[in-house]
Phi, psi and omega in degrees: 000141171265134186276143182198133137292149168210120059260153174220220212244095192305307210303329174275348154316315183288327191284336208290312178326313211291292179292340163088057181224122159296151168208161176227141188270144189248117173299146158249174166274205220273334196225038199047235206266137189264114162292355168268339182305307184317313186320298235282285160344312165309315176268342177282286174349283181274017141291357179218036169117329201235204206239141175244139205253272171251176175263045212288121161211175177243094222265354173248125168059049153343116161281083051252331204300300180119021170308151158219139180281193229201152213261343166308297167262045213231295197275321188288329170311268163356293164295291173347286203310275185344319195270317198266022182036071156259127163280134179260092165303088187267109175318125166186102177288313206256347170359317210250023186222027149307156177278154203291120173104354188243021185275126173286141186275146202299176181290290189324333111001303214225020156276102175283308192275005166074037190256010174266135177232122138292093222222130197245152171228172162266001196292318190285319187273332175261262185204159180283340164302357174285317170060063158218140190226184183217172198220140148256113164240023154020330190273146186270148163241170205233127161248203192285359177246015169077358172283129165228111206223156177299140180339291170338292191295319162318270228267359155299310205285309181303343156267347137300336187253347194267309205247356177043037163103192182258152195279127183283346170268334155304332177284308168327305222268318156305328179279309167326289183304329167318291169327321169290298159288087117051047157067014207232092178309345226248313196287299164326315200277333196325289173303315167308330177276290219297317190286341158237050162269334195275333182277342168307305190296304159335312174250020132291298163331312197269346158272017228227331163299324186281322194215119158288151181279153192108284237263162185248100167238341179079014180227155190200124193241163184271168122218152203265204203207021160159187173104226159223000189238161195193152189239095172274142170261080210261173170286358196216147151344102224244070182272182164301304187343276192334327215258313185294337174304292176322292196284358160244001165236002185250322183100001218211133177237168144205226199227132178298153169294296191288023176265014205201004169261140176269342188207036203084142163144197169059059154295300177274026201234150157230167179249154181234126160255141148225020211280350202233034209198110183301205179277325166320269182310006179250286177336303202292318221270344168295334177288318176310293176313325174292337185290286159347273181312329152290197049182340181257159179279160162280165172298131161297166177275006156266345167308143182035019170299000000 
């Protein structure tokens, strides 16, 4: 079984769907996923029989919530894996769009014992048209003829025969850019993090301006310190209805929280990007959404209790 945080990233659901692998979602809190939650999850699974395997997150700026795990539980993770003899996916796309001097060390870093699988993407950091990503997998395997070989090296063979490899001009063109920086993602992405530290900012202003502290409006945000989602809390059932109502008469779309709970919840919560949207237009689109949101009823208070 696979273990996740939730909310979580819908494509692991879908890969999880995909492969016929059960999984179970783990809340996370204010400060992304709690490592005794993990125990404790862990240990319920083999009450009931079955084997809990790996581990899925995201620890930075967490897709959807925009969480960061806190480097204190970074390390308290690590033993959790150990003890519950777990493997850790660690996801981290957004990593590299930290505030300058605030960057946190990837699980993979601070992994001794080699119980971290790595997974990078270039969508964020180059362009998205590449659709290309990279993986660190380090741990050996065995297969039925007694060959040992890296995790890494296993799942290579495997993703030559489902996909008949990576587009070689996608490749060509990341293997450039690499080459121009020295090989150093950090250097390239610097300016790319100031810009959306600038958009981040923005639409924190601009909720903060819309729905004042003081005032009884029922709406409340997260704020996270970089990444590209930010977790709005509303007064009313934050459905599909609700997001086509929003995006055809407001003008202004965004995605329900509760496309991204594995196991129910975030009726009222949304997700907002703003990573692809200058400031201006981060401004017009939080006024639309404050209209949108005054203008819709609240939930009686029994809903979704």
């Amino acid at each position: 079984m696979l273990l996740s945080v939730s909310p979580a990233y819908v494509g692991i659901r879908g890969a999880a769907r995909m492969l016929d692998i059960p999984i179970r979602g783990i809340l996370e809190g204010p400060d992304g996923l709690d490592p005794e939650a993990v125990a404790v999850a862990a240990r319920a699974v083999r009450a009931e029989g079955k084997r809990p395997v790996a581990l899925y997150l995201v620890p930075d700026f967490s897709n959807p919530s925009g969480t960061v795990l806190p480097l204190a539980a970074r390390e308290r993770l690590l033993e959790v894996a150990a003890q519950e003899d777990l493997v850790i996916l660690e996801d981290n796309p957004y990593g590299l769009f930290a505030r300058d001097g605030e960057s946190m060390p990837t699980l993979k870093s601070l992994d001794a014992e080699r119980r971290v699988v790595y997974l990078g993407s270039f969508s964020k950091s180059a362009f998205p048209g590449a659709r290309l990503g990279y993986m660190i997998a380090d741990q050996e395997v065995t297969d039925s003829t007694g060959t040992t070989r890296t995790l890494a090296q296993t799942l290579s063979k495997a993703k030559a025969m489902y996909t008949v490899g990576s587009s070689t001009l996608s490749q060509a063109v990341i293997g450039g850019y690499l080459v121009e920086y020295g090989y150093d993602l950090r250097t390239p992405t610097r300016e790319l993090a100031a810009v959306y530290q600038e958009r981040l900012s923005a639409t924190l202003a601009a909720l903060a301006e819309e729905f004042p502290a003081g005032q009884e409006h029922g709406v409340s945000w997260n704020t996270p310190r970089g990444g590209f989602f930010l977790t709005l809390t509303v007064p009313f059932t934050a459905d599909l209805t609700a997001m086509e109502r929003s995006a055809r008469d407001y003008r202004v779309s965004w995605a329900p929280m509760s496309m991204f709970y594995l196991d129910g919840g975030g009726h009222r919560e949304i997700r907002l990007g703003f990573s692809n949207l200058a400031p201006e237009a981060i401004r017009e689109g939080i006024a639309r959404l404050a209209r949108f949101i005054k203008e819709t009823p609240r939930d009686t208070p029994q809903e979704h209790e």
